[in-house]
LUMMARFI-568143 format. One record per residue: x, y, z of N, C-alpha, C, O in turn; residue in three letters. Coordinates in pm, whole numbers, plus 50000, padded with zeros to 5 digits. Last residue first. Example, Ala and Ser with C-alpha at 12.3 -4.5 7.8 and 13.67 -1.06 7.14 Angstrom:
<fitis>
512854977550708513674989450714512905000350787513415011450804SER513194943150780512304955050780513204967050780514244966850846ALA
</fitis>
This chain:
<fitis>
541757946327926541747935128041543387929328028543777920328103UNK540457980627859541667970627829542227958427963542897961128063UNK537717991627732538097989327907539367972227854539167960327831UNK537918016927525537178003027521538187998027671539328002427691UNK535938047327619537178039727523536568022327569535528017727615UNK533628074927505533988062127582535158051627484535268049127364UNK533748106327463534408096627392534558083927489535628082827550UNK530998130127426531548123527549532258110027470531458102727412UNK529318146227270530868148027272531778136927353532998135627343UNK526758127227195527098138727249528798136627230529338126727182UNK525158107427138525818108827196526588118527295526888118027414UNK523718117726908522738105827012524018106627132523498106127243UNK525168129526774524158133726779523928126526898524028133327000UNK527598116426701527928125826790526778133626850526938141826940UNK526658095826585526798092726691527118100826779527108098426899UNK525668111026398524668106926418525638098626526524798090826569UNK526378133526152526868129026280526678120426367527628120226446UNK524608136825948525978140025906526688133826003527688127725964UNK522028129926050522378125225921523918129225867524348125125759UNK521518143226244521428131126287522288124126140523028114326144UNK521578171226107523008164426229522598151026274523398146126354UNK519648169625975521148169025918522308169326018523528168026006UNK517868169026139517358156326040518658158726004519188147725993UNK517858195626286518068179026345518648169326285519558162126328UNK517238208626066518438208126140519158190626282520028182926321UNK514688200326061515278200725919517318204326016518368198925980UNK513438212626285513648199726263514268194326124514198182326101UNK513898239826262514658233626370515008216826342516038210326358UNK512598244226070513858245326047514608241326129515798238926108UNK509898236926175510358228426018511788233226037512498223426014UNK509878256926338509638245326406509848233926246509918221826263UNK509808279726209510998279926304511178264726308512278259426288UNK507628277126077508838276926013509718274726097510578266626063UNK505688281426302505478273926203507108267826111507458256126096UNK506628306026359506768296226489506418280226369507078269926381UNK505248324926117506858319926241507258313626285508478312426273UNK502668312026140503048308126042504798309526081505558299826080UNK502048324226348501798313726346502948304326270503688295126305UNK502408349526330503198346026455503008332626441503738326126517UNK500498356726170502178358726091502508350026204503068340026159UNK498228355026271498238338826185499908343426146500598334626096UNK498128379726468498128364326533498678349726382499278339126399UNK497928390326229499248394026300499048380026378499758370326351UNK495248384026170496608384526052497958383426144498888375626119UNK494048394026384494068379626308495278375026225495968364926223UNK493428425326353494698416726443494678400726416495778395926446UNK492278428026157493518432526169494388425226257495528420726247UNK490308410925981490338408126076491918418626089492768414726008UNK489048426025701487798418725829488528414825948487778413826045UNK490798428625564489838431725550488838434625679488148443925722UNK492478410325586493368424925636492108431325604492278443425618UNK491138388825454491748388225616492288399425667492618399525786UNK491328391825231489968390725303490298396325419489848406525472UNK494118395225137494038409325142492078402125284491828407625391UNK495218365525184495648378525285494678394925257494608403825341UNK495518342225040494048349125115494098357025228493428356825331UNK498118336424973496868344824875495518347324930494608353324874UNK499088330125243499158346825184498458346025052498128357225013UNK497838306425320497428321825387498018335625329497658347225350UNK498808293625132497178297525145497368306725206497078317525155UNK501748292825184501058298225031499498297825050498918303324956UNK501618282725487501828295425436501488302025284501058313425267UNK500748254925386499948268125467499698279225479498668285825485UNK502528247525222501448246825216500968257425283500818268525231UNK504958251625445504758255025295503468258025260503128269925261UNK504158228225611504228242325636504048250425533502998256825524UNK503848211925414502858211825502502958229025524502278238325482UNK507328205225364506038212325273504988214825330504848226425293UNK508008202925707508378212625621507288216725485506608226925483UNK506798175025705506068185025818506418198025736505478204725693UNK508278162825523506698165725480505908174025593504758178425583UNK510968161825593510438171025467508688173825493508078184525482UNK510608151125845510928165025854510448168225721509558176725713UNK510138125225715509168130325831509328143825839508288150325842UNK512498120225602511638120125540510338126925602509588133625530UNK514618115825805514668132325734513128133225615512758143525560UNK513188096725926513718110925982513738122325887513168133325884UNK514028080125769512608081425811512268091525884511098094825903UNK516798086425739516318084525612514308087325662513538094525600UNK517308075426027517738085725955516668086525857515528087225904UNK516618046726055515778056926104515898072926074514998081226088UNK518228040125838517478036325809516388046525889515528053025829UNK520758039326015521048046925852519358044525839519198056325807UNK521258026726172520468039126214520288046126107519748057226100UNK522968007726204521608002826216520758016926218519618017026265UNK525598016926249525828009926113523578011126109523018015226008UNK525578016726514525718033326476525008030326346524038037226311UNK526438000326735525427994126633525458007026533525198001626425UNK528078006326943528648000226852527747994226755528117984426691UNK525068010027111526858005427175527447998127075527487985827083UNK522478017227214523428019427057524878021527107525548031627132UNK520618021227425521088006627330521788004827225521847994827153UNK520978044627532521018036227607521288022327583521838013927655UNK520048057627274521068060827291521758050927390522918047627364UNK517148054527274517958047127137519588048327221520248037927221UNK516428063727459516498055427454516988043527390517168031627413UNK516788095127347517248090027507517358075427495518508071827522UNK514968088227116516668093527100517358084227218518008073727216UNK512658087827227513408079327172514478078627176515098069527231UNK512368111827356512318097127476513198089427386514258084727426UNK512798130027203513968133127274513808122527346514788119527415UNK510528125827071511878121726991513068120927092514048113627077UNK508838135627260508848120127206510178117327131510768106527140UNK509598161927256509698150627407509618137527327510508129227343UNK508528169126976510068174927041510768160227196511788153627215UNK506298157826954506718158926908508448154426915509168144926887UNK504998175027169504728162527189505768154727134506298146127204UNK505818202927065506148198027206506358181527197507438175727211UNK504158202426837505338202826817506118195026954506798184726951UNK501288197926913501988185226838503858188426827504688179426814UNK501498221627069501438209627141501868199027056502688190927098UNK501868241426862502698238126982502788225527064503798220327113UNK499348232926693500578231426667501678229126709502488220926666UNK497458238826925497658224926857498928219526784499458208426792UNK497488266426894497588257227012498228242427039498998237127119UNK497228270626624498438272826703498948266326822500068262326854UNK494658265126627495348260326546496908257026618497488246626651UNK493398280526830493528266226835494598260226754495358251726800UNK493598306426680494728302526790494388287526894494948284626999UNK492388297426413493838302826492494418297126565495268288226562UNK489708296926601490378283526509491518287426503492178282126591UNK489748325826660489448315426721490018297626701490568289726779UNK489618335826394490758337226518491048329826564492148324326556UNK487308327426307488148322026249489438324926315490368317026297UNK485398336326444485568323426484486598323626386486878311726397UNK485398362426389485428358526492485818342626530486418338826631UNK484678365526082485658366526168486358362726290487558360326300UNK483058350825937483118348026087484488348326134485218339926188UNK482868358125671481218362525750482048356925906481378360426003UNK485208355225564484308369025559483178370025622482518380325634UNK486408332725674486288343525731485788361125746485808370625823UNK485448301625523484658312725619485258324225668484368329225738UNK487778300525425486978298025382485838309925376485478319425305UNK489358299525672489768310525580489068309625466489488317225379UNK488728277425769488328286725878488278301425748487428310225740UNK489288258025592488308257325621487548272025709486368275825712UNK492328260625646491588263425465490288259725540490958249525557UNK492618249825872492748263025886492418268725749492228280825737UNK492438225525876491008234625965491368248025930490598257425950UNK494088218925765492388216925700491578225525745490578231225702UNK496208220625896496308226425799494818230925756494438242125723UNK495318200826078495628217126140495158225325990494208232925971UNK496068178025948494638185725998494318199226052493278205626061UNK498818185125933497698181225804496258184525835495478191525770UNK499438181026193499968192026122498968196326001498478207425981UNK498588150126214497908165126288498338178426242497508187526254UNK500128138226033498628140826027498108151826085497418160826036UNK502728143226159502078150626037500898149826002500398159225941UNK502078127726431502478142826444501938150326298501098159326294UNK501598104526346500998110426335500608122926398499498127926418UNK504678100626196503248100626093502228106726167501628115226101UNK505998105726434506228111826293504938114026201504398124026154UNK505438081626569504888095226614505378103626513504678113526531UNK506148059926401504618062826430504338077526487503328084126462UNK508658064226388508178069126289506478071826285505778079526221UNK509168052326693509648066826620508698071726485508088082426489UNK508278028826631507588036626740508018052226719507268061926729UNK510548021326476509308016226412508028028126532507058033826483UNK512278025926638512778035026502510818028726459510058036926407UNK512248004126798511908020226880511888027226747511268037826760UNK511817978126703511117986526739510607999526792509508004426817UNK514787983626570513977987326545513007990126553512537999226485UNK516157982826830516207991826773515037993226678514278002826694UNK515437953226942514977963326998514917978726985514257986427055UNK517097943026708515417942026702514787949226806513617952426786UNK519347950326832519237954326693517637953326675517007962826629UNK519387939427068519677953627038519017961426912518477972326895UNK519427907626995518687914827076518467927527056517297929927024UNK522047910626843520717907726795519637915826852519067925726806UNK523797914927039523867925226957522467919426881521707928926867UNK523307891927182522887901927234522977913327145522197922427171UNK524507872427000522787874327007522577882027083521347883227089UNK526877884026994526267884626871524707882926880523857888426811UNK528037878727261527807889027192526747892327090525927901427099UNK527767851327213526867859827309526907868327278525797872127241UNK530047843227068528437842827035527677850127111526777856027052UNK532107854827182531977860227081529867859327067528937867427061UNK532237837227374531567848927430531057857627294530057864627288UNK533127810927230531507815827287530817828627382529717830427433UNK535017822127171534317820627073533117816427124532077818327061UNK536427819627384536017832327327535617835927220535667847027166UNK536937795027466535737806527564535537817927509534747826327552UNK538007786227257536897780827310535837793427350534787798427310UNK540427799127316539797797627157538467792427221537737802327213UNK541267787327580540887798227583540467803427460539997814727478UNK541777764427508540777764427630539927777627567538767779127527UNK543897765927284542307757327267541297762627382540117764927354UNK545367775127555544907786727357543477780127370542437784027424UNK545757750827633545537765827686544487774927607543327779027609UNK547497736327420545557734327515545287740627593544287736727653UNK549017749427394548677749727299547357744727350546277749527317UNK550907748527652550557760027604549597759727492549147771027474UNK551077721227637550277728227735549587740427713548417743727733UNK553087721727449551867711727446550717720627526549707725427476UNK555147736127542554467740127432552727728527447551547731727450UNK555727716927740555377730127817554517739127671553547746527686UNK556627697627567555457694127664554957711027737553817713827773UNK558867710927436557667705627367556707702427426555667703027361UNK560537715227684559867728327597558767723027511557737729727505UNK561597688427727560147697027820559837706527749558617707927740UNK562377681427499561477674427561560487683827627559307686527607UNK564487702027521563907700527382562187691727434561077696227404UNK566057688827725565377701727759564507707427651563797717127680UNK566817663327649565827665127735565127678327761563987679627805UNK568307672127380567147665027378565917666227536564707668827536UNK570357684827570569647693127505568097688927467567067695227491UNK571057664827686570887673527786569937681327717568887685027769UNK572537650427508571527644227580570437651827648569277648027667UNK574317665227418573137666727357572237658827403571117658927352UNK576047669527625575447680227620573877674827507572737679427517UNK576747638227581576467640927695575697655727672574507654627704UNK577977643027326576697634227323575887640527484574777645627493UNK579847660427373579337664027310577467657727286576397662927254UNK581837639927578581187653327629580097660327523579297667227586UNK582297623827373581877618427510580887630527541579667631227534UNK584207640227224582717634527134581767630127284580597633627292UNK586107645327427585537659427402583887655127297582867661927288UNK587517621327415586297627927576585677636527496584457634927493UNK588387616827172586597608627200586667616827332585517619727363UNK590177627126984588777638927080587827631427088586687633727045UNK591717605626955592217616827046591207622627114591077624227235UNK590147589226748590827582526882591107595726985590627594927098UNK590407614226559588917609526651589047599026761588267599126856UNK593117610126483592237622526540590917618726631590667620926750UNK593037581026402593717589026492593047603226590592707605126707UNK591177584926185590907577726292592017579626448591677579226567UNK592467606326031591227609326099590957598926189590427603026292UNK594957592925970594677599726062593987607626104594327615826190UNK593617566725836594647567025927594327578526045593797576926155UNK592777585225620591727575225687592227575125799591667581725886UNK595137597225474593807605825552593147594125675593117596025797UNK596337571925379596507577525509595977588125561596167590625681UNK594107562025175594297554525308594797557625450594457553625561UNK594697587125071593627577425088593317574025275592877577725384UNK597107576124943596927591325020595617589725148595667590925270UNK596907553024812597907555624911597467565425015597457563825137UNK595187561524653594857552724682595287552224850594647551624954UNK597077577824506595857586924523595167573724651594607579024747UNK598807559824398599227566324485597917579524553598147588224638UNK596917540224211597667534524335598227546024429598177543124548UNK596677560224044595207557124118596017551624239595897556724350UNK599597556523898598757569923944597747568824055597897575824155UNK599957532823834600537538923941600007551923993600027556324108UNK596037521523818597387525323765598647527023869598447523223984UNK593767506423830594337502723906596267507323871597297500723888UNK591677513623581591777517623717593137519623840593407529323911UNK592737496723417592677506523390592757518223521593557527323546UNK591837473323558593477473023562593947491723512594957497923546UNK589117478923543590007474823670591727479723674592447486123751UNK588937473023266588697485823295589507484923478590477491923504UNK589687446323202590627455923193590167473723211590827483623179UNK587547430423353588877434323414590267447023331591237453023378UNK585927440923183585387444323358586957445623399587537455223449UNK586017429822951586227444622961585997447623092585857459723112UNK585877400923074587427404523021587387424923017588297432123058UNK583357402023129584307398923248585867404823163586707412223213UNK582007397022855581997410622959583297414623079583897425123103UNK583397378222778583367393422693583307401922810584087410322854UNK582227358022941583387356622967583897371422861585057374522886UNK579187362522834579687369422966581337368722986581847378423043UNK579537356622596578747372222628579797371722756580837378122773UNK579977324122632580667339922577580287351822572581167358722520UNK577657321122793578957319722844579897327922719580437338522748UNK574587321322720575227329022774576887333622785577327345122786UNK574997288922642574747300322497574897314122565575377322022484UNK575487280422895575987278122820576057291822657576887299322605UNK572627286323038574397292623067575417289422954576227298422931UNK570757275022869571057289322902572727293022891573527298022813UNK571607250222907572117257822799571637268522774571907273822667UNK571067250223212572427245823174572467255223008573197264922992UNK568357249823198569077262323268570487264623199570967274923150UNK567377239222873567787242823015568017253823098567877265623065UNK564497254922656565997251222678566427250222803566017259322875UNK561697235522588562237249922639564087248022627564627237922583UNK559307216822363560237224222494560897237522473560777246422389UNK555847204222375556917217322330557847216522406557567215422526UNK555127175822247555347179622369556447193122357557657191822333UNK553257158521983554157165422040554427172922134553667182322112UNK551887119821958551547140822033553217143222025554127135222046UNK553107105821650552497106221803552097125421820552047135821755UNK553337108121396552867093621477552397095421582551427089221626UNK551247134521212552317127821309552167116321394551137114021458UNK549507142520988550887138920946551957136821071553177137021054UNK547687161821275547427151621122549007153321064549667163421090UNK548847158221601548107165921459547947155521357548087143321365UNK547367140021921548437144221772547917150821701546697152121703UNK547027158622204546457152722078547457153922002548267163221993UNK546727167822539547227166222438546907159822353546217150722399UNK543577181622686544567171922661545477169822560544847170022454UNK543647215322806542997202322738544277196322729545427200422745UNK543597232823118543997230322969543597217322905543177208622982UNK542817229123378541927238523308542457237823152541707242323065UNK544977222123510544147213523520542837219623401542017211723353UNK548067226623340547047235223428545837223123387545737216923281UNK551647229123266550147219423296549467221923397549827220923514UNK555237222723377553297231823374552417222523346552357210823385UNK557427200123250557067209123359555547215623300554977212623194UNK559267173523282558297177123220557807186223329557727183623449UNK562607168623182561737172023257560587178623207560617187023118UNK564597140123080563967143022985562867155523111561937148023141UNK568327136823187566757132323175566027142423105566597152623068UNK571987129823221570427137123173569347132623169569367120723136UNK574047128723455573137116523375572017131123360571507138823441UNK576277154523528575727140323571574827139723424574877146923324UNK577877179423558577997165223449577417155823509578177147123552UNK576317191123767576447195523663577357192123511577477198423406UNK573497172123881574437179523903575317188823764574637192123667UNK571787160023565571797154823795573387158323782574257152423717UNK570147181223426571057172023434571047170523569570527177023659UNK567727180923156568407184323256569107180123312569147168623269UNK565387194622876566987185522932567487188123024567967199423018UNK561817199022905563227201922857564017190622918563617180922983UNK558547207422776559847194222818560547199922791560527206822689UNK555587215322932556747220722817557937211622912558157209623031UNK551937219522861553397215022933554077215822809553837216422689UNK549567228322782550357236522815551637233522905552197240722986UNK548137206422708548927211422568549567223022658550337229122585UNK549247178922904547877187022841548847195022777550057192922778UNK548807141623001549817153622924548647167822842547707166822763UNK546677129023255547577131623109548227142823067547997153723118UNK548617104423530547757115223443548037120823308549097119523247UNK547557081023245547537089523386548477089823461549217080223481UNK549277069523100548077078423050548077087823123548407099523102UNK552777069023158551627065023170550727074923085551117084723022UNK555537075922890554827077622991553447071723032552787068622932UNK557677073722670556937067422702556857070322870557737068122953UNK559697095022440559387094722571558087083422593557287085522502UNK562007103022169561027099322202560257090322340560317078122331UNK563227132622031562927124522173561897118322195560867123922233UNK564957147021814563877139621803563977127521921564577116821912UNK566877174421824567167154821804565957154321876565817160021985UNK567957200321492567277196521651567437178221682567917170321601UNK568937201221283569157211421393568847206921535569327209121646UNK568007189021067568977183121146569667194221226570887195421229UNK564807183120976565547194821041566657189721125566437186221241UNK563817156720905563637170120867564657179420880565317183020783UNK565317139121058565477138020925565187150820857565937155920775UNK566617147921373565057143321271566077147321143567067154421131UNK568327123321531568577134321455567307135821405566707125221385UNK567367101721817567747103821675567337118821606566267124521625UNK565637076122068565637093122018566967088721896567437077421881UNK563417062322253564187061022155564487074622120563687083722140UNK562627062122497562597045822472563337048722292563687039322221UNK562747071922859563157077222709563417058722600564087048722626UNK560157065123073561697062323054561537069522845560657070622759UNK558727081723337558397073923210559757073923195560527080023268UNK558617097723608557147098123533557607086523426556637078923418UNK559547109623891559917097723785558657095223752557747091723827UNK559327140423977558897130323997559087117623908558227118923821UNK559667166123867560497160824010560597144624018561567137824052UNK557227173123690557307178523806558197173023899557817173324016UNK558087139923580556867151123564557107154423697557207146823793UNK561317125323391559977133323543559137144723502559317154423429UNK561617098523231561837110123234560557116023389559547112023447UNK566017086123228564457089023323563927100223255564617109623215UNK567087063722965567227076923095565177081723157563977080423134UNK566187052122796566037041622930566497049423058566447046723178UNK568897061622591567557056422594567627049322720568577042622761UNK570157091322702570467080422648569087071622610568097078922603UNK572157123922761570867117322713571007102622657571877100722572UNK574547134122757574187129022865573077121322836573027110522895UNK574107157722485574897150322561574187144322659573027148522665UNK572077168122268571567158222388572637156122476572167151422579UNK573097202722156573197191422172572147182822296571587188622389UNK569707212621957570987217622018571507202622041570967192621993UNK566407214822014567387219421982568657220722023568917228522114UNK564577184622079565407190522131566297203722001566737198621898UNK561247177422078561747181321937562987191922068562627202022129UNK559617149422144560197158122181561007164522142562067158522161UNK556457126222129557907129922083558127149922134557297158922150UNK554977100122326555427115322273556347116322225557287108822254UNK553167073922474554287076522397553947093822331552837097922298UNK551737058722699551417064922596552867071722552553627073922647UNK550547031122905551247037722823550947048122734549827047322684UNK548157011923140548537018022980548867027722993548227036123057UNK549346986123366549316999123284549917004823210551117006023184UNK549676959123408548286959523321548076982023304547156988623257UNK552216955223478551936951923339550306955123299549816953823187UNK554576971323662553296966023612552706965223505552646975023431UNK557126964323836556826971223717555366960023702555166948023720UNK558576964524030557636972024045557256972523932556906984023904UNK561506954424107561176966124005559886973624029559876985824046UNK560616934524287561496947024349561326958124230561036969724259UNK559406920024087558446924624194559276935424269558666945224313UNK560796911923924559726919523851559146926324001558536937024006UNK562406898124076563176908124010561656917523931561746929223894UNK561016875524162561566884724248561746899224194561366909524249UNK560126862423929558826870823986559606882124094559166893424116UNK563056855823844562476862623762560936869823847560686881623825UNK563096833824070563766846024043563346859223962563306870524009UNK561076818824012560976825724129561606836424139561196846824191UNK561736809123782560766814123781560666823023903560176834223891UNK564496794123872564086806223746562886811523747562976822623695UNK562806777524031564486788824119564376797524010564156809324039UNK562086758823852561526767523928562036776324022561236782524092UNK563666747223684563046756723648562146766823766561726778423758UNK565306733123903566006745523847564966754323760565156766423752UNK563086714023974563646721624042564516731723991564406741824060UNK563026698123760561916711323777562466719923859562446732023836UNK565866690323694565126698723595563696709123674563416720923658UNK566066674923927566806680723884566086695423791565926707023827UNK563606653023819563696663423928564576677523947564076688423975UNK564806646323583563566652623584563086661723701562486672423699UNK567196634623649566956641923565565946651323562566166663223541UNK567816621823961566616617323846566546630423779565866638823838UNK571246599124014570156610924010569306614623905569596613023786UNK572036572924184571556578724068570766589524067569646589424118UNK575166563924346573536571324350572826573724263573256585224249UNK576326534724409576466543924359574866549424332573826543324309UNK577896515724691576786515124596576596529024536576706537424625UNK
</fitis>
């Protein structure tokens, strides 16, 4: 009995093995239909070889869009007009730049999209173009390429400077060369004990270089120790020379007090004695008298005088150990003290001799007592006017005397 088969079944069933097929093949592709597209053009200079439509193109590495048409531009038949379909997202911003590249170095070209900073704006067409334009760059490849006669130039004068080089001449200098090399390595094969022995001494040397630098070390925080201690004896010094120095002046300050009032009393002497010579036409008698007070007084301020300077001195002398520089000053108050005891004297003497004839009048021996005065008067200004210029010409040999102390060597 024979089978009949039902057309219609037949039929759905093959349409539907087509349909299934067709969802297979969309679904291993991956291709989706509800995302939007956007299209660019790409202005190549030079040749496309390898370039085709439906070649890949990548953003950053990455399979971004397929090349859906390209052609010579009409404008400018220098360059070939690329035209690229990519998603929206993400978008194309005005600081990316497309070039041509290849998978290996004759493989299949693609279209690569490189930069783009999140901080740049979006690409836009201009006015008079269908789409955005996308700047490019040139490969690596036609780098090298538009490089490659420069360099195959260069390489040719590289090698014939080489060959230039490489004469019979250079070849036998070459030769020579080589056999110096030879037999310095020879040589130095021969005197390795004697290089052996050379390292060995300088081992020896380094170590003994070692300790001299540590024994210097030592020596140098020594110094420091001893920079130390003698910069603080130094200081001591210096406030004991202080000390000295303010204990000088109080004695030069106690000096000049008995100066001043040694000359007062000289001064009053003086008074009493224009006072006595005043009176001596009616009191003779008492004007002797005042005399030889006068005199009295004189000796004694001189004495007082003479011992007080000689305490100071004594005492100055006990604290003037290399200060000599500090005395210029009691000098000067010195020789100033001597002048005015000196005019004083002066003084005295020009009264008593214009009032010499009263006095040879009324007193004979008075006169002779006031010459012995007025002597001893002068003696005692010239003595100290002698002082005042050996303290002032000599003044350590003064306070000192002849005696040379040295300095005690440690």
């Amino acid at each position: 009995m024979e089978t009949r088969a039902s057309y219609i079944i037949v039929g759905i069933f093959t349409f539907v093995v087509f349909i299934g097929g067709a969802l297979a093949v969309i679904w291993v592709a991956g291709v989706q239909f509800d995302e939007e597209v956007a299209q660019y053009d790409a202005y190549f200079k030079g040749s496309v070889t390898g370039l085709s439509t439906g070649n890949q193109v990548r953003y950053r590495g990455v399979p971004f869009g397929v090349v859906t048409a390209m052609r010579v531009d009409p404008k400018n038949v220098e360059r070939v007009k690329v035209t690229i379909e990519v998603p929206k997202k993400p978008p194309i911003k005005t600081d990316t730049v497309a070039s041509l590249e290849y998978q290996g170095i004759t493989g299949i070209a693609y279209v690569q999209i490189s930069g783009g900073t999140q901080k740049a704006h979006i690409l836009e067409k201009n006015s008079g173009e269908d789409r955005p334009v996308i700047a490019t760059k040139a490969s690596q490849l036609d780098v090298v390429i538009e490089k490659a006669p420069e360099l195959v130039t260069r390489f040719i004068a590289l090698v014939d400077r080489a060959n230039q080089m490489l004469n019979s001449r250079n070849q036998e200098r070459f030769a020579e060369i080589l056999t110096h090399i030879s037999d310095f390595t020879e040589a130095l094969s021969d005197s390795s004990g004697d290089i052996r022995a050379m390292m060995k001494n300088g081992a020896v040397s380094l170590g003994e270089v070692h300790v001299a630098a540590s024994e210097a070390k030592a020596a140098l925080i020594a110094i420091r120790g001893s920079t130390g201690r003698m910069t603080k004896d130094a200081e001591e010094a210096m406030r004991d020379a202080r000390i000295l120095v303010a204990g000088l002046r109080e004695k030069i300050a106690l000096l000049s007090g008995d100066l001043t009032t040694t000359l007062e009393r000289v001064q009053g002497g003086v008074a009493r004695v224009s006072a006595g010579v005043d009176k001596v036409a009616g009191e003779a008698s008492n004007t002797l008298v005042e005399v030889k007070h006068l005199a009295a007084d004189l000796r004694e301020n001189a004495l007082e005088f003479t011992n007080g300077t000689s305490r100071a001195l004594n005492s100055i002398q006990s604290e003037m150990d290399g200060v000599g520089g500090e005395m210029q000053a009691a000098i000067r108050t010195l020789s100033l003290s001597a002048g005015h005891v000196g005019d004083a004297a002066e003084q005295l003497a020009d009264f008593i001799k214009d009032n010499r004839d009263p006095v040879e009048d009324f007193t004979g021996s008075g006169l002779y007592e006031l010459t012995q005065l007025l002597s001893e008067t002068r003696v005692l200004v010239g003595a100290l006017s002698r002082i005042s210029s050996q303290i002032e010409q000599n003044p350590a040999q003064f306070l000192f005397g002849q005696t040379q102390r040295g300095v005690e060597v440690k």
